[in-house]
N, CA, C and O atoms as a printed pandas DataFrame, in Angstrom:
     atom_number atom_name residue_name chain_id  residue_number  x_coord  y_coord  z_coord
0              1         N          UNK        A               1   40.851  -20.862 -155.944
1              2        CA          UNK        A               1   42.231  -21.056 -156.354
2              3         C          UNK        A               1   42.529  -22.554 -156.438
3              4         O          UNK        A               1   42.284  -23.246 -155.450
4              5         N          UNK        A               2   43.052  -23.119 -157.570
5              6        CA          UNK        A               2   43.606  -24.007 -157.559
6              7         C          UNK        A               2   44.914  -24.767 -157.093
7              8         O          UNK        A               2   46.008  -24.590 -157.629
8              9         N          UNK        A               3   44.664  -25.713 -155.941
9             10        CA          UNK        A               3   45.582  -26.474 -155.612
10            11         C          UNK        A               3   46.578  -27.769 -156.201
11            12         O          UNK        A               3   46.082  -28.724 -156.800
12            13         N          UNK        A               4   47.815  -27.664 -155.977
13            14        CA          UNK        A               4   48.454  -29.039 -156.570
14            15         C          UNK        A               4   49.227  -30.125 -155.584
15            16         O          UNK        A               4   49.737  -29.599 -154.595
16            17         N          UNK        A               5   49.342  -31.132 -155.665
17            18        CA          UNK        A               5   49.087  -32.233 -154.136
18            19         C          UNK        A               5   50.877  -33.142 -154.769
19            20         O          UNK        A               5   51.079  -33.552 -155.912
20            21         N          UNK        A               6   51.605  -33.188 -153.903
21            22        CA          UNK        A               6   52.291  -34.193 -154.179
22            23         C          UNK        A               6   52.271  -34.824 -153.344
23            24         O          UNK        A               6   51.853  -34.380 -152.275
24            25         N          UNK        A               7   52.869  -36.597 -153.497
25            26        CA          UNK        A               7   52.945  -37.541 -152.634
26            27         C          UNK        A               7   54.879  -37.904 -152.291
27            28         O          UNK        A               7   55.633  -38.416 -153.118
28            29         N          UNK        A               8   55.143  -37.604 -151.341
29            30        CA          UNK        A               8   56.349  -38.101 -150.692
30            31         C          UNK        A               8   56.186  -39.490 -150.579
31            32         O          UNK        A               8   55.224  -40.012 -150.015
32            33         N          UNK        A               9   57.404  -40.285 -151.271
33            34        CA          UNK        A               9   57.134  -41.638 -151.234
34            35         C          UNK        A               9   58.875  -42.076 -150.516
35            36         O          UNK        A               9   59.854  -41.375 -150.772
36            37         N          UNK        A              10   58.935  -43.080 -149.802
37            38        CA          UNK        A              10   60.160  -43.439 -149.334
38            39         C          UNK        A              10   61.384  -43.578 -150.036
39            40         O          UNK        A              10   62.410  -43.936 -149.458
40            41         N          UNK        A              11   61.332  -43.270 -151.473
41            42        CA          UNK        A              11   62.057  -43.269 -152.545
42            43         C          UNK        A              11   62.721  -41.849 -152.176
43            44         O          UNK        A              11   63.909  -41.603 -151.967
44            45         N          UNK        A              12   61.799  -41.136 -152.160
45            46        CA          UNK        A              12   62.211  -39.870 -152.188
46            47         C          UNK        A              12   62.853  -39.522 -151.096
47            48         O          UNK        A              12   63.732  -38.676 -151.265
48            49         N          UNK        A              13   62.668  -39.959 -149.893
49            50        CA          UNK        A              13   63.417  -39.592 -148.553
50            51         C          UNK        A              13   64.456  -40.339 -148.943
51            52         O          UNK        A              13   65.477  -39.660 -148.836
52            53         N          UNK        A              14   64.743  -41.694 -149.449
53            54        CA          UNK        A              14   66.000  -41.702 -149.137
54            55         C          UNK        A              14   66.902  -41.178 -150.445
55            56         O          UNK        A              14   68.107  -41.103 -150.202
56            57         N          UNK        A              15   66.572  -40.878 -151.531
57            58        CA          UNK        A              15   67.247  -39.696 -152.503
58            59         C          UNK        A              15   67.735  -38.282 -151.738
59            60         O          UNK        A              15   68.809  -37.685 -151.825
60            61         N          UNK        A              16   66.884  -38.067 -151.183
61            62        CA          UNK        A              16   67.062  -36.762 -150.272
62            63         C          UNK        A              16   67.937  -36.885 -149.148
63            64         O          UNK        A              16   68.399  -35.768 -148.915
64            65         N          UNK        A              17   68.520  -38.025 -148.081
65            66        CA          UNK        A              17   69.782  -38.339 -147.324
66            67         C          UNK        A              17   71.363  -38.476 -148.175
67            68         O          UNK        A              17   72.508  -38.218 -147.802
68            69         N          UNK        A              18   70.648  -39.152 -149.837
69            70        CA          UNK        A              18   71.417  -39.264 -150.237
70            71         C          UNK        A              18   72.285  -37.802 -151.212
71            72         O          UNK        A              18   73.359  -37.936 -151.799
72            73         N          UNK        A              19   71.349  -36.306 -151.140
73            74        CA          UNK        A              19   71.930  -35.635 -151.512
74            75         C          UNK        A              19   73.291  -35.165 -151.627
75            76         O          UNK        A              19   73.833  -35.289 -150.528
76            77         N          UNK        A              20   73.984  -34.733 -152.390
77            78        CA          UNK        A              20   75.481  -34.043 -152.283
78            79         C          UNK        A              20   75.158  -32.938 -152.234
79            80         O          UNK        A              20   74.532  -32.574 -153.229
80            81         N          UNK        A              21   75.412  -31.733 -151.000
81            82        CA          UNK        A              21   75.080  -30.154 -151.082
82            83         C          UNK        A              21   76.260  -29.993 -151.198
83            84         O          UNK        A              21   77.211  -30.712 -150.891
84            85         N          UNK        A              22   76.176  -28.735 -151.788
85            86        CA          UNK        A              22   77.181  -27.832 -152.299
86            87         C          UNK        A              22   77.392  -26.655 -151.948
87            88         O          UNK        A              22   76.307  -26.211 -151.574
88            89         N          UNK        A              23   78.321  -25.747 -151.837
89            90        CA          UNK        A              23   78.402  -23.997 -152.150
90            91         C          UNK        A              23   78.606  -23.699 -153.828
91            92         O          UNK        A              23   79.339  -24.129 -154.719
92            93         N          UNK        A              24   77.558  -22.745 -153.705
93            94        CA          UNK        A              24   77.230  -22.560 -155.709
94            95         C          UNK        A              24   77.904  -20.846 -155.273
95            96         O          UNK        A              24   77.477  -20.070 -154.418
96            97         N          UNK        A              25   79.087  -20.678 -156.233
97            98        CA          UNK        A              25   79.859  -19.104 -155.276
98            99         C          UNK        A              25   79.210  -18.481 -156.566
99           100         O          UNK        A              25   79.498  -17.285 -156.589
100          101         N          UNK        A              26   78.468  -18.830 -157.614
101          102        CA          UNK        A              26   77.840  -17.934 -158.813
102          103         C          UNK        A              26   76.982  -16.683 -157.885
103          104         O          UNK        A              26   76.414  -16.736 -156.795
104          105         N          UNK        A              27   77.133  -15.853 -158.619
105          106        CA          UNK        A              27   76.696  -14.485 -157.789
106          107         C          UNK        A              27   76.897  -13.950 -156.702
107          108         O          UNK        A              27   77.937  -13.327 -156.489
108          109         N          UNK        A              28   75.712  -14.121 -155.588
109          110        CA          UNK        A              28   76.143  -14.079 -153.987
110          111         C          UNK        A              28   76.724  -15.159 -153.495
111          112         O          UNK        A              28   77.569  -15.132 -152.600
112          113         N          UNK        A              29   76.190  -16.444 -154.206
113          114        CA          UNK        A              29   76.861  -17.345 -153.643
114          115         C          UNK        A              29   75.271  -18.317 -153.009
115          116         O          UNK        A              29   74.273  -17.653 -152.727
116          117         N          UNK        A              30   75.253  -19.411 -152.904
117          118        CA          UNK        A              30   73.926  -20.084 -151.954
118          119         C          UNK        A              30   74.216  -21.862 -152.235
119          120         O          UNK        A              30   74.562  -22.382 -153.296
120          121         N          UNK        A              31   73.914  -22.609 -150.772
121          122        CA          UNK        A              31   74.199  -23.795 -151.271
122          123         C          UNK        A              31   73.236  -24.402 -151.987
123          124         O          UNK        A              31   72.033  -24.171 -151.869
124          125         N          UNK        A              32   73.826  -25.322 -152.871
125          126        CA          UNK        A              32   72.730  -26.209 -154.005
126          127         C          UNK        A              32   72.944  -27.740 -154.036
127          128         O          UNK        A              32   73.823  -28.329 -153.407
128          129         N          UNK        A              33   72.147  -28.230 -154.742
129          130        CA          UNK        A              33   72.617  -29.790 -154.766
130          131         C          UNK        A              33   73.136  -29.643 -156.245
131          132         O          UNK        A              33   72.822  -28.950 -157.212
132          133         N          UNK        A              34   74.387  -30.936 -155.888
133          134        CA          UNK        A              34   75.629  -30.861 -157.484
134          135         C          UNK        A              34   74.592  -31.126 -158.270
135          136         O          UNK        A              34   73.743  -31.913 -157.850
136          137         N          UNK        A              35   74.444  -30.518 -159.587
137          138        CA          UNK        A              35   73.692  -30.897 -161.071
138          139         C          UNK        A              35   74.614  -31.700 -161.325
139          140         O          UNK        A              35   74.096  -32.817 -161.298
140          141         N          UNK        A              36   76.206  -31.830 -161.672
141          142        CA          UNK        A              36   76.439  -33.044 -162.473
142          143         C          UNK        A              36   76.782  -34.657 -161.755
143          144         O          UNK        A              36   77.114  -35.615 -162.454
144          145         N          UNK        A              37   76.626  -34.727 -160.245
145          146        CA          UNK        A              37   76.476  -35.842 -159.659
146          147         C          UNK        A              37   75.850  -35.159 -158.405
147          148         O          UNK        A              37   76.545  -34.686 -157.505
148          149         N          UNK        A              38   74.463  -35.140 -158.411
149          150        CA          UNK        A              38   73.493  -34.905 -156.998
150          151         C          UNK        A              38   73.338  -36.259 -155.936
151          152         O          UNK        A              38   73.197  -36.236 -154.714
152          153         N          UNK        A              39   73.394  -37.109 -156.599
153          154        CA          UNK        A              39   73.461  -38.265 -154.838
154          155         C          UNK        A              39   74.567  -39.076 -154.809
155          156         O          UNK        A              39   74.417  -40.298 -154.812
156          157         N          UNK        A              40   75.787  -38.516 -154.777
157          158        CA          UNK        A              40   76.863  -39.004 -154.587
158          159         C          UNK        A              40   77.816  -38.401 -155.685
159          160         O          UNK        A              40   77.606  -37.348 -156.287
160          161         N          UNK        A              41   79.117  -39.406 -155.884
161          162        CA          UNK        A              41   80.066  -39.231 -156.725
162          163         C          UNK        A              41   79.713  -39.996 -157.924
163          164         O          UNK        A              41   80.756  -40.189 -158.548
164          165         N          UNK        A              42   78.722  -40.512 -158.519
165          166        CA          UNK        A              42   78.806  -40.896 -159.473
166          167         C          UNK        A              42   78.138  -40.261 -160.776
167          168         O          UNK        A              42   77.043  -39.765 -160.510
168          169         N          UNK        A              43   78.435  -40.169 -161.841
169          170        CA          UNK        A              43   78.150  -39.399 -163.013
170          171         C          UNK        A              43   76.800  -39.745 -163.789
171          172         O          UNK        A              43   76.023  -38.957 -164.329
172          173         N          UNK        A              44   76.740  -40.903 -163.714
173          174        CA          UNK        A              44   75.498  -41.523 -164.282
174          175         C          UNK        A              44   74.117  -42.098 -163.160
175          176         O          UNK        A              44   73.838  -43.152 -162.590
176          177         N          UNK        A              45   73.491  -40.661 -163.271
177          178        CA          UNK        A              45   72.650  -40.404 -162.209
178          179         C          UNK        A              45   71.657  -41.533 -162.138
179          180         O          UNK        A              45   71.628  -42.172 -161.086
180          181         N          UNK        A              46   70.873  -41.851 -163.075
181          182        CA          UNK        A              46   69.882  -43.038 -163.470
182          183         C          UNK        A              46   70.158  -43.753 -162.679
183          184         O          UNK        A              46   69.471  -43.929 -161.673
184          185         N          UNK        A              47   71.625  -44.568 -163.015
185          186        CA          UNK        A              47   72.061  -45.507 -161.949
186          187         C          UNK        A              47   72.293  -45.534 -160.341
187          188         O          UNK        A              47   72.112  -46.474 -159.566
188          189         N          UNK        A              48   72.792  -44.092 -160.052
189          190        CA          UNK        A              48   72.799  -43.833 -158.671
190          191         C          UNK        A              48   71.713  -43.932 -157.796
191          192         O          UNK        A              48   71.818  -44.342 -156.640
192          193         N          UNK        A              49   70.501  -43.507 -158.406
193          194        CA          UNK        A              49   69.136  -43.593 -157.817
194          195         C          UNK        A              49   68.792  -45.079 -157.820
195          196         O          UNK        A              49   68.523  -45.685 -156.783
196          197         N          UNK        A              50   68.814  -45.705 -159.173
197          198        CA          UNK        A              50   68.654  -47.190 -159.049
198          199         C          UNK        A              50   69.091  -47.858 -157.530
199          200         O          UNK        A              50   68.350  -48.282 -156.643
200          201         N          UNK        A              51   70.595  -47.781 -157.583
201          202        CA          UNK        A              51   71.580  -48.128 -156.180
202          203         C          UNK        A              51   70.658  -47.610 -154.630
203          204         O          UNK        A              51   70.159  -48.368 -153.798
204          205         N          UNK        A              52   70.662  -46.422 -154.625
205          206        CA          UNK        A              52   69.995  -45.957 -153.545
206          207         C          UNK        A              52   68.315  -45.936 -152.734
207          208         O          UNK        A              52   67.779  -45.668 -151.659
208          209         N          UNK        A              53   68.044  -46.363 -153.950
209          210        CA          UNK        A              53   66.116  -46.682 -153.644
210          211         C          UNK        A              53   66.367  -48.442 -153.866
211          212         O          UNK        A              53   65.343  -49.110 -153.723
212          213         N          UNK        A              54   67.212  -48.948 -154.088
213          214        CA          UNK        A              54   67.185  -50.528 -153.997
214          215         C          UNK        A              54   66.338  -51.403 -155.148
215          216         O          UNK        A              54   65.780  -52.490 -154.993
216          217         N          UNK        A              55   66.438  -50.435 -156.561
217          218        CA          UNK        A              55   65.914  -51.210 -157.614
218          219         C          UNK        A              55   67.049  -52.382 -157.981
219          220         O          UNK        A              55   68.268  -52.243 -158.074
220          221         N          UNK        A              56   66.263  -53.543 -158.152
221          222        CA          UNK        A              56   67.587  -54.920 -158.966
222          223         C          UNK        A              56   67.680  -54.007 -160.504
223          224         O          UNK        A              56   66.744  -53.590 -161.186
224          225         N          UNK        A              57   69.168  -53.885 -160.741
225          226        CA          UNK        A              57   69.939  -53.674 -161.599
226          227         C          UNK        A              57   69.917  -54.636 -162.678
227          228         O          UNK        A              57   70.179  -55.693 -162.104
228          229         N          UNK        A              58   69.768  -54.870 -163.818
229          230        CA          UNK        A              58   70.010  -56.058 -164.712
230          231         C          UNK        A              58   71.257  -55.736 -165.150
231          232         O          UNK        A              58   71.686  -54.582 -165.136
232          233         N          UNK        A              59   71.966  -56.831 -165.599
233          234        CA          UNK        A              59   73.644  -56.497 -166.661
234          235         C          UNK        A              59   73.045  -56.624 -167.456
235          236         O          UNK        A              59   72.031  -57.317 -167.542
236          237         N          UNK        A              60   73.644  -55.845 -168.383
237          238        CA          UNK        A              60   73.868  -55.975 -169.539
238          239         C          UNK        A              60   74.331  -56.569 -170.433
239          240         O          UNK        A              60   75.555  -56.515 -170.554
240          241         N          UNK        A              61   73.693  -57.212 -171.218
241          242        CA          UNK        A              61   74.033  -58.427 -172.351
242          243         C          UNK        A              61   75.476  -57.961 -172.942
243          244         O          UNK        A              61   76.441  -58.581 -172.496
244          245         N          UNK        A              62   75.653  -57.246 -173.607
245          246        CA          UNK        A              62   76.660  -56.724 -174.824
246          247         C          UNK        A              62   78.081  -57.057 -173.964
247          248         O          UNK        A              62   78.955  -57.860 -174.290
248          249         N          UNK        A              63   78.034  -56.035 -172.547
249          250        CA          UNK        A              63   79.395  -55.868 -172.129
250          251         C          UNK        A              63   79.758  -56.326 -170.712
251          252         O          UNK        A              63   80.892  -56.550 -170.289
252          253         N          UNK        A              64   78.544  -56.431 -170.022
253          254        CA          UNK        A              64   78.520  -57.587 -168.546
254          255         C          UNK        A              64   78.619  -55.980 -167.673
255          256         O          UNK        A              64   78.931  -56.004 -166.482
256          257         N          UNK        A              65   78.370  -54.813 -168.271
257          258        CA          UNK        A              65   78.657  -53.978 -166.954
258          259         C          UNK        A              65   76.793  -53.243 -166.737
259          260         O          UNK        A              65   76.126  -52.862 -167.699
260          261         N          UNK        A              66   76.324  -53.210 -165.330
261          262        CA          UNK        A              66   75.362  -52.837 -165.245
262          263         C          UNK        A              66   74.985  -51.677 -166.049
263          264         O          UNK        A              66   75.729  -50.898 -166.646
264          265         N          UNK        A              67   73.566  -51.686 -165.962
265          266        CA          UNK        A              67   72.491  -50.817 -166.997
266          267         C          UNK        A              67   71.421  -51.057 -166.238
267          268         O          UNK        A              67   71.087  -51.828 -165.338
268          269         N          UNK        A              68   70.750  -49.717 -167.183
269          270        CA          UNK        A              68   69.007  -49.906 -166.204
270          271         C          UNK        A              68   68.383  -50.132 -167.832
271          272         O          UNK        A              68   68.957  -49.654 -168.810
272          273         N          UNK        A              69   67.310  -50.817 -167.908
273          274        CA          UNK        A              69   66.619  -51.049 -168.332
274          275         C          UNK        A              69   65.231  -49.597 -168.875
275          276         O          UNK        A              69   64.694  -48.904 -168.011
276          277         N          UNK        A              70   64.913  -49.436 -170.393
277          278        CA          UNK        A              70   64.222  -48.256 -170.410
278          279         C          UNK        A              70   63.285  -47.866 -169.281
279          280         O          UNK        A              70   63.301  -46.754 -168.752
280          281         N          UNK        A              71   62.327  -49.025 -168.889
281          282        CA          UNK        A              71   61.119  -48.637 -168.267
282          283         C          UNK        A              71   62.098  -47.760 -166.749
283          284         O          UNK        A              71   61.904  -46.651 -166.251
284          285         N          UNK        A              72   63.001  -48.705 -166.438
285          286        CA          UNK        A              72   63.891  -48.263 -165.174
286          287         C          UNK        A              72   64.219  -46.727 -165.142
287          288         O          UNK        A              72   63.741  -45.784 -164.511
288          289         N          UNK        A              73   65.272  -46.853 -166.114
289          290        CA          UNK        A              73   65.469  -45.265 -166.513
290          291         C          UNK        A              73   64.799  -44.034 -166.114
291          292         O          UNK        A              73   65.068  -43.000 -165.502
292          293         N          UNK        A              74   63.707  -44.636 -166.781
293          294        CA          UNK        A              74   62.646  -43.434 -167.122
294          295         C          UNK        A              74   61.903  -43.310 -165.858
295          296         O          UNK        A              74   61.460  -42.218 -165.504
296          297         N          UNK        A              75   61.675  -44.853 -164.853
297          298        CA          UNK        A              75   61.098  -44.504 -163.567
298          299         C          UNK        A              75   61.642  -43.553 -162.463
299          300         O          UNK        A              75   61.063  -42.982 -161.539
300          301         N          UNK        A              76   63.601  -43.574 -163.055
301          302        CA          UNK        A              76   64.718  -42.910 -161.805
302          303         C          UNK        A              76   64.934  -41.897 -162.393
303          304         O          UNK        A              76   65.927  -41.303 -161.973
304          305         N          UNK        A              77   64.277  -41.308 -163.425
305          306        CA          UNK        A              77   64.266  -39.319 -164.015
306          307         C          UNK        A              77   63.265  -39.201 -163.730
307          308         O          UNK        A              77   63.058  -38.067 -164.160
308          309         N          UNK        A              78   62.225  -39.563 -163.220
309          310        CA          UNK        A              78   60.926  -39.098 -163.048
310          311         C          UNK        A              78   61.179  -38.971 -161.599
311          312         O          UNK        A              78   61.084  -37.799 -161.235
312          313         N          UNK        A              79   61.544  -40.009 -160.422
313          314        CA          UNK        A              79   62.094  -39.667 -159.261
314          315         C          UNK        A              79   63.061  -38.275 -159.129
315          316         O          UNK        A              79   63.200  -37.715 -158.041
316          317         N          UNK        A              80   63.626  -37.851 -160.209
317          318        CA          UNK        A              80   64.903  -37.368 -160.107
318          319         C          UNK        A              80   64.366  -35.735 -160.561
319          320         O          UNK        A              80   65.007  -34.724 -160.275
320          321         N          UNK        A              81   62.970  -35.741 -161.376
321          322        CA          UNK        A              81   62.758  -34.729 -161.278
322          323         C          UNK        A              81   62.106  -34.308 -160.621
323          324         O          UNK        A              81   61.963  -33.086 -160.632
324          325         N          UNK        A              82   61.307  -35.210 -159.621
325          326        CA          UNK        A              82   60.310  -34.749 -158.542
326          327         C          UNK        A              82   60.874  -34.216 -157.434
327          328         O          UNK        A              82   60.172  -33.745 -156.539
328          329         N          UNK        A              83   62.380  -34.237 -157.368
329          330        CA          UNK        A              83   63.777  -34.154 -155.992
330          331         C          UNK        A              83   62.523  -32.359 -156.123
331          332         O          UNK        A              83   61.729  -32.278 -155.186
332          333         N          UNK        A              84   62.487  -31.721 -156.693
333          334        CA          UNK        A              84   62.394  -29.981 -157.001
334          335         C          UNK        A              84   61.384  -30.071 -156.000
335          336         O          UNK        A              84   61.590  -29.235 -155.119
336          337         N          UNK        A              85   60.154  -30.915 -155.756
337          338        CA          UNK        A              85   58.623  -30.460 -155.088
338          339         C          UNK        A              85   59.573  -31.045 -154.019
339          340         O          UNK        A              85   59.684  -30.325 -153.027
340          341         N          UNK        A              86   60.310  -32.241 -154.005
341          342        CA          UNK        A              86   59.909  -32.963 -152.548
342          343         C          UNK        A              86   61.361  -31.652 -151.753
343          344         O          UNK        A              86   61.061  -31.268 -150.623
344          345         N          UNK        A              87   62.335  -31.247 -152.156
345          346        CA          UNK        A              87   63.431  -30.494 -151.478
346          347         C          UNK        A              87   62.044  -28.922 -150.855
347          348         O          UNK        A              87   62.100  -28.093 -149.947
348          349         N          UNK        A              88   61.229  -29.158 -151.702
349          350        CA          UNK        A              88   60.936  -27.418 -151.488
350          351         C          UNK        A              88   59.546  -28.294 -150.251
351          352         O          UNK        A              88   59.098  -27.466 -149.458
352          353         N          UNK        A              89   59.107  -29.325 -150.130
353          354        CA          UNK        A              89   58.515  -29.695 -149.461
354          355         C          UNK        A              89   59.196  -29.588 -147.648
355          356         O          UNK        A              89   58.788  -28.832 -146.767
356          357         N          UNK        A              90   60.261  -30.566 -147.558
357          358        CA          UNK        A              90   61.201  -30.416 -146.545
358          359         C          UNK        A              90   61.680  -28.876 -146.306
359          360         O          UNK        A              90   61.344  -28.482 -145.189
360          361         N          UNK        A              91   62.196  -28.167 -146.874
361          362        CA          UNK        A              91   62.212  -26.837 -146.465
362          363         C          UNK        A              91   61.529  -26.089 -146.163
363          364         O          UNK        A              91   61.869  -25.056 -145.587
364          365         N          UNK        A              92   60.121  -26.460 -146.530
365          366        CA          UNK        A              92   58.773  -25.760 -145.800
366          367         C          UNK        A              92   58.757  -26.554 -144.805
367          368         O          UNK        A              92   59.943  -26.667 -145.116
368          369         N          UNK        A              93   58.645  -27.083 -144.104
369          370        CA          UNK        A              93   58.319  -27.924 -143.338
370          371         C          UNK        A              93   59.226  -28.716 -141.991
371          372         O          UNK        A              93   58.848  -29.527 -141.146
372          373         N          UNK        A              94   60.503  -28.101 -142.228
373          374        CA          UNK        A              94   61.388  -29.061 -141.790
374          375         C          UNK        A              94   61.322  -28.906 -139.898
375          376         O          UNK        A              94   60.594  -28.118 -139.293
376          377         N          UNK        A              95   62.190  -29.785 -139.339
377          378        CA          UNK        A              95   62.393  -29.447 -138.323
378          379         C          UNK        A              95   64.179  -30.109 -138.163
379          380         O          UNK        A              95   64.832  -30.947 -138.784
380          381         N          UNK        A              96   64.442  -29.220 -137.016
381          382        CA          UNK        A              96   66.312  -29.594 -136.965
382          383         C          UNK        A              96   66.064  -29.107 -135.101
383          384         O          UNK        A              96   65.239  -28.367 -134.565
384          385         N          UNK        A              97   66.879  -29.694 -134.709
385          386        CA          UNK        A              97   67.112  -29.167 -133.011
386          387         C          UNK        A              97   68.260  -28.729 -132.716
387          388         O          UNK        A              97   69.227  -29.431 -133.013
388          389         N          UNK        A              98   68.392  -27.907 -132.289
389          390        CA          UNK        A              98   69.654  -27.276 -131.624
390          391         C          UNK        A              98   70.602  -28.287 -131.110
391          392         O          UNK        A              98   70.029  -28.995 -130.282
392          393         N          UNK        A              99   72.039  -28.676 -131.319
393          394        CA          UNK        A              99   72.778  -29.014 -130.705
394          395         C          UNK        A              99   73.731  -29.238 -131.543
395          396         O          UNK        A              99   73.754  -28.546 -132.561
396          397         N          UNK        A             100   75.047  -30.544 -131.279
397          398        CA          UNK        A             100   75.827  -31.000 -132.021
398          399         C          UNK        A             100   76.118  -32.163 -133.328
399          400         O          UNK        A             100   76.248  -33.387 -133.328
400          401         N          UNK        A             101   76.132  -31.614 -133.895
401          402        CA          UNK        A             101   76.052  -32.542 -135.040
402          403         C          UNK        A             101   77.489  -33.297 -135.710
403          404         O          UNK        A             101   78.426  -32.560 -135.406
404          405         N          UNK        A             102   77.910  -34.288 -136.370
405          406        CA          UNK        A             102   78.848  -34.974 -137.049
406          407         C          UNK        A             102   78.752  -35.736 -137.868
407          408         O          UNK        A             102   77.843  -36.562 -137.952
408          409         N          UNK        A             103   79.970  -35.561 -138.871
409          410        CA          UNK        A             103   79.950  -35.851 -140.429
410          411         C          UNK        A             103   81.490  -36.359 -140.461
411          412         O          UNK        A             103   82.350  -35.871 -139.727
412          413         N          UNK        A             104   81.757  -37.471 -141.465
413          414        CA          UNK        A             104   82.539  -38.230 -141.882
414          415         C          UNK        A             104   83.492  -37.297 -142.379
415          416         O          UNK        A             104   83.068  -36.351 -143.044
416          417         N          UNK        A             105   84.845  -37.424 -142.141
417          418        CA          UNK        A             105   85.306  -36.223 -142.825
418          419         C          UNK        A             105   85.297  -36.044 -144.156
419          420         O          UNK        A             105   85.417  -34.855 -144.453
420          421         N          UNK        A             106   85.177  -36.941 -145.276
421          422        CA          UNK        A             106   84.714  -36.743 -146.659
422          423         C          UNK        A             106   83.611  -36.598 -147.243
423          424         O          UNK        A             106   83.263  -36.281 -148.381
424          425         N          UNK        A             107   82.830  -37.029 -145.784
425          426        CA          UNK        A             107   81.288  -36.970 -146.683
426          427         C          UNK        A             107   80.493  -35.901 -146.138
427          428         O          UNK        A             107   80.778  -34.956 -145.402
428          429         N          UNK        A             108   78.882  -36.480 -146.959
429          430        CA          UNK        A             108   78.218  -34.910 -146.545
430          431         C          UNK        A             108   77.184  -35.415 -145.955
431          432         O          UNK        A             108   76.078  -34.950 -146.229
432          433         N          UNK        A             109   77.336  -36.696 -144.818
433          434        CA          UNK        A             109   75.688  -37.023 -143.978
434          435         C          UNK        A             109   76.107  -36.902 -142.587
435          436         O          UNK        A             109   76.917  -37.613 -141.992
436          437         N          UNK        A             110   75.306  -35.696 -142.060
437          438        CA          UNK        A             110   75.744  -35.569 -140.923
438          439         C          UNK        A             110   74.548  -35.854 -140.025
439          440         O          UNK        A             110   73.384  -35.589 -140.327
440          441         N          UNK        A             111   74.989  -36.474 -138.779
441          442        CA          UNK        A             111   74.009  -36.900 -137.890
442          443         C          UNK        A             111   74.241  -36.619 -136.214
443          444         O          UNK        A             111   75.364  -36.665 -135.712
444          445         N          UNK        A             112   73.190  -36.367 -135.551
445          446        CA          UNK        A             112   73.136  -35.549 -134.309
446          447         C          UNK        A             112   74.651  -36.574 -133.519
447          448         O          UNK        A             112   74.700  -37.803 -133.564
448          449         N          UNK        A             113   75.838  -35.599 -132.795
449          450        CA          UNK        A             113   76.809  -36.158 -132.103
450          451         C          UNK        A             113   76.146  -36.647 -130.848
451          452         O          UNK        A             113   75.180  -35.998 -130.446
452          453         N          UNK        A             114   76.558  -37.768 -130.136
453          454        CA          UNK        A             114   76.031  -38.617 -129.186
454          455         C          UNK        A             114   77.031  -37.959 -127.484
455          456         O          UNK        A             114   77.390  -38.675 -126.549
456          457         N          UNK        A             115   77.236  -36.375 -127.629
457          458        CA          UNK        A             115   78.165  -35.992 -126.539
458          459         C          UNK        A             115   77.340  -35.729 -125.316
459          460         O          UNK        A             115   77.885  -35.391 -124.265
């Protein structure tokens, strides 16, 4: 039988803190990460990943407001489609400990409470 190997790279862990989960109430209902802004509130995903893995941003000539650059782009959809192996990676695999946890009241990163 043939095997297929991915590599978890630190890009990817921190895309993955930076998820937005959701409740998807389509059918039964199950939580998901947002399709139209998955690591945060912003709409233009390319860029969000740029921000969050710590690529330098270039401006843009024409209008002075940031842009990614093609090669960029295309490096933060290729991150962006690998989120599918590396989420199903962590869910095989994960570990969580019993106790108390806390989250910002608007946001969605929650981290073990210090009680």
């Amino acid at each position: 039988m043939r095997k297929k190997y991915f590599i978890v790279t630190e890009n990817h862990i921190k895309l993955l803190k930076a998820a937005y989960v959701w409740w998807d109430d389509a059918e039964f209902g199950a939580p998901g990460i947002n399709p139209k802004a998955p690591y945060g509130d912003s709409l233009d995903v390319p860029l969000s990943i740029a921000e969050i893995i710590g690529l330098k941003i270039p401006k843009k000539v024409a209008d002075g407001e940031e842009g990614l650059g093609g090669s960029q782009a295309d490096f933060c959809n290729k991150l962006h489609r690998e989120m599918e192996d590396v989420l199903q990676i962590l869910l095989s695999n994960c570990k969580i400990e019993v106790g108390k946890y806390e989250c910002d009241e608007y946001g969605h990163v929650w981290r073990k409470a210090n009680d």
